[in-house]
C-alpha positions in Angstrom: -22.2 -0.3 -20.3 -24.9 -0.7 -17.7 -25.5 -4.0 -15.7 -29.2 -4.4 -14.3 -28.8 -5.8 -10.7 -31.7 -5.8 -7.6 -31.4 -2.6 -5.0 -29.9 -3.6 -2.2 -26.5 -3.1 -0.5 -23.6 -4.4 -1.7 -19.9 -5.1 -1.1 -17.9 -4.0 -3.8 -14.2 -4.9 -4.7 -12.3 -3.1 -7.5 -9.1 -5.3 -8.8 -6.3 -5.4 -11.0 -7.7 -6.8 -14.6 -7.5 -10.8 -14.5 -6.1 -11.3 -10.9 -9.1 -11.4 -8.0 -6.8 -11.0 -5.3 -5.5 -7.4 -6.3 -7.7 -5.3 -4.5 -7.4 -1.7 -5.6 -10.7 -0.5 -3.6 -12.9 -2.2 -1.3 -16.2 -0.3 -0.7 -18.0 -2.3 1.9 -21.5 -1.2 2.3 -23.0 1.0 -1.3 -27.3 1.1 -1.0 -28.7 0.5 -4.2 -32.8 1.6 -4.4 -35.1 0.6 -6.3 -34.7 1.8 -10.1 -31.9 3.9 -9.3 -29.0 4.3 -11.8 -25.6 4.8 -10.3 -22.1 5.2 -12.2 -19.1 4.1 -10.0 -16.0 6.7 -11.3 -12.6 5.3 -10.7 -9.1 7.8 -10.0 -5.8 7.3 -9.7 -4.2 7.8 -6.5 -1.0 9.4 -5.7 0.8 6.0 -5.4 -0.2 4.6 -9.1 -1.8 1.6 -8.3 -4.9 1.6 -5.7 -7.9 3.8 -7.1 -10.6 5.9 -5.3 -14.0 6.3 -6.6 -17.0 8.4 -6.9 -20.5 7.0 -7.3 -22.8 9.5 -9.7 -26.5 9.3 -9.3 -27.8 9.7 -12.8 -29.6 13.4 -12.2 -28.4 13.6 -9.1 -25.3 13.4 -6.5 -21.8 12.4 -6.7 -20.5 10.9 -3.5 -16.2 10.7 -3.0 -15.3 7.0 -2.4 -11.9 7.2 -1.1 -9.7 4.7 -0.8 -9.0 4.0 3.2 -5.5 2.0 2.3 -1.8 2.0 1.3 0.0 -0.2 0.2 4.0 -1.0 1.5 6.6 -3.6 1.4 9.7 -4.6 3.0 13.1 -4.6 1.7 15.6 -6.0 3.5 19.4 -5.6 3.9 20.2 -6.8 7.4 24.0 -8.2 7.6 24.5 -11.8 8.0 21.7 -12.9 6.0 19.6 -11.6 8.7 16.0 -12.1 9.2 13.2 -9.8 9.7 9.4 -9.6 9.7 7.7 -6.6 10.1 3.9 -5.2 10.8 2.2 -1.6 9.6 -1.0 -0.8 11.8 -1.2 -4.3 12.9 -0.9 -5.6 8.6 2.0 -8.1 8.4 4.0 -6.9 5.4 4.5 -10.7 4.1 6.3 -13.5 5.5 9.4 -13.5 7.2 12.6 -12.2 4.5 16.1 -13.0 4.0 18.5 -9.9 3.3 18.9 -8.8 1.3 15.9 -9.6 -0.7 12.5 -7.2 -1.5 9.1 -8.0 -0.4 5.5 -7.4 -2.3 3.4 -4.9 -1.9 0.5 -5.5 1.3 -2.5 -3.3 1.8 -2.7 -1.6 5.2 -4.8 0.7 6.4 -4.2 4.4 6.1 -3.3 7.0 9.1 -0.9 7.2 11.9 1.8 4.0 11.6 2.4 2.0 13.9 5.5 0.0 13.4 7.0 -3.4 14.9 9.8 -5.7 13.8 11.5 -8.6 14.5 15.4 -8.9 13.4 16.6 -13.2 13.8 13.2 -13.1 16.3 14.3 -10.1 18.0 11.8 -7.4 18.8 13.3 -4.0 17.6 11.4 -0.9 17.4 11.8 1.8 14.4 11.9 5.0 16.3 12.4 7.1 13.1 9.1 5.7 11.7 7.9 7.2 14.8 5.1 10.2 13.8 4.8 9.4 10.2 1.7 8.8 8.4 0.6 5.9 5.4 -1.3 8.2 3.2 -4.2 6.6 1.4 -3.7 5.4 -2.1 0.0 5.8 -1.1 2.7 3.5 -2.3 5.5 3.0 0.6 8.5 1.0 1.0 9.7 0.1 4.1 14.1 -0.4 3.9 15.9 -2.2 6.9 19.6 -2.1 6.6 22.4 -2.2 9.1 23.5 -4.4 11.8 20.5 -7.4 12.7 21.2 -5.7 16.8 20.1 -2.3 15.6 18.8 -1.5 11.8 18.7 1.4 10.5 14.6 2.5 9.3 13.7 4.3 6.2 10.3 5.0 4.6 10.0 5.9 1.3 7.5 7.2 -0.9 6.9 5.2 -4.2 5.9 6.3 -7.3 4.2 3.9 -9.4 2.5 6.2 -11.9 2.5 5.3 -15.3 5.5 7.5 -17.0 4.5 9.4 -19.9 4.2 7.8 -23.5 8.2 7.2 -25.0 9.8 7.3 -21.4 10.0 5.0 -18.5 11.1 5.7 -14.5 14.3 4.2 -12.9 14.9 5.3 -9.1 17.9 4.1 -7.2 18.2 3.5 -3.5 21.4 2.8 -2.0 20.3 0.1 0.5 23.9 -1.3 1.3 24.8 -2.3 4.9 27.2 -0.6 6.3 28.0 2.3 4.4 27.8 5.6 6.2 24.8 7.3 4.7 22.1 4.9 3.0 20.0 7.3 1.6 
């Protein structure tokens, strides 16, 4: 249905059914005029759970709203227990973890990452992160395993799509210090 609302501009934040704090598009500035009638379309994006949109004027244009974020988490496998925090384009990816342990999902914003981390307080630097990109609507995961003096960096594309009716996903990462190949 239709909601009648004054023209203006206005902020609008698309989130997960019952939970405000979800946020699965933000559209910051959307001019309403005066007696204008506007349908906001929502999409699926490649990761499953952020949306894009499109706004349809009734007669008229349809405008792309993409989505300008990804989300990505941390999961951690450091040996000793270790501790690590970690950043993606200057978004903390929660607080501080405990290997091994996984973190939840933060929105960043899309483009070029840029990476930091701190092992036990340390500053270490992810050089194979080095030239990738967080696609928008992406779902990443960010795994740190190894030793805390020098992890080992992997970024991995999630799929959170709804499976088809009758089936269900299951992926399996090997994230277990010390082995020779993690991946």
């Amino acid at each position: 249905g239709y909601s009648e609302i004054t023209k203006g501009t206005y902020h609008i934040w698309i989130t997960g059914a019952g939970n405000k704090t979800d946020l699965r598009l933000d559209l910051p500035s959307i001019a309403i005029a005066d007696q204008q009638v506007l349908s906001l379309i929502l999409t699926g994006t490649t990761g499953g759970v952020l949306v894009d949109g499109f706004l349809a004027t009734q007669a008229g244009a349809v405008g792309a709203q993409p989505n300008g974020s990804a989300r990505m988490r941390l999961v951690a496998n450091i040996d000793a227990n270790g501790r690590i925090a970690a950043t993606a384009n200057g978004f903390s990816l929660g607080p501080t973890l405990f290997s091994p342990t996984v973190g939840s999902y933060t929105l960043v914003p899309a483009g070029d990452l840029t990476m930091t981390a701190t092992v036990n307080s340390t500053p270490v630097h992810p050089p194979s992160l080095d030239g990738l990109k967080a696609v928008a609507g992406a779902d990443l995961t960010l795994l740190a395993v190894g030793p805390a003096g020098g992890p080992s960096f992997y970024l991995i594309i999630d799929d959170n799509t709804l499976p088809g009716s009758g089936m269900a996903k299951l992926r399996l990462v090997n994230g277990v210090s010390g082995l020779a190949e993690n991946i």
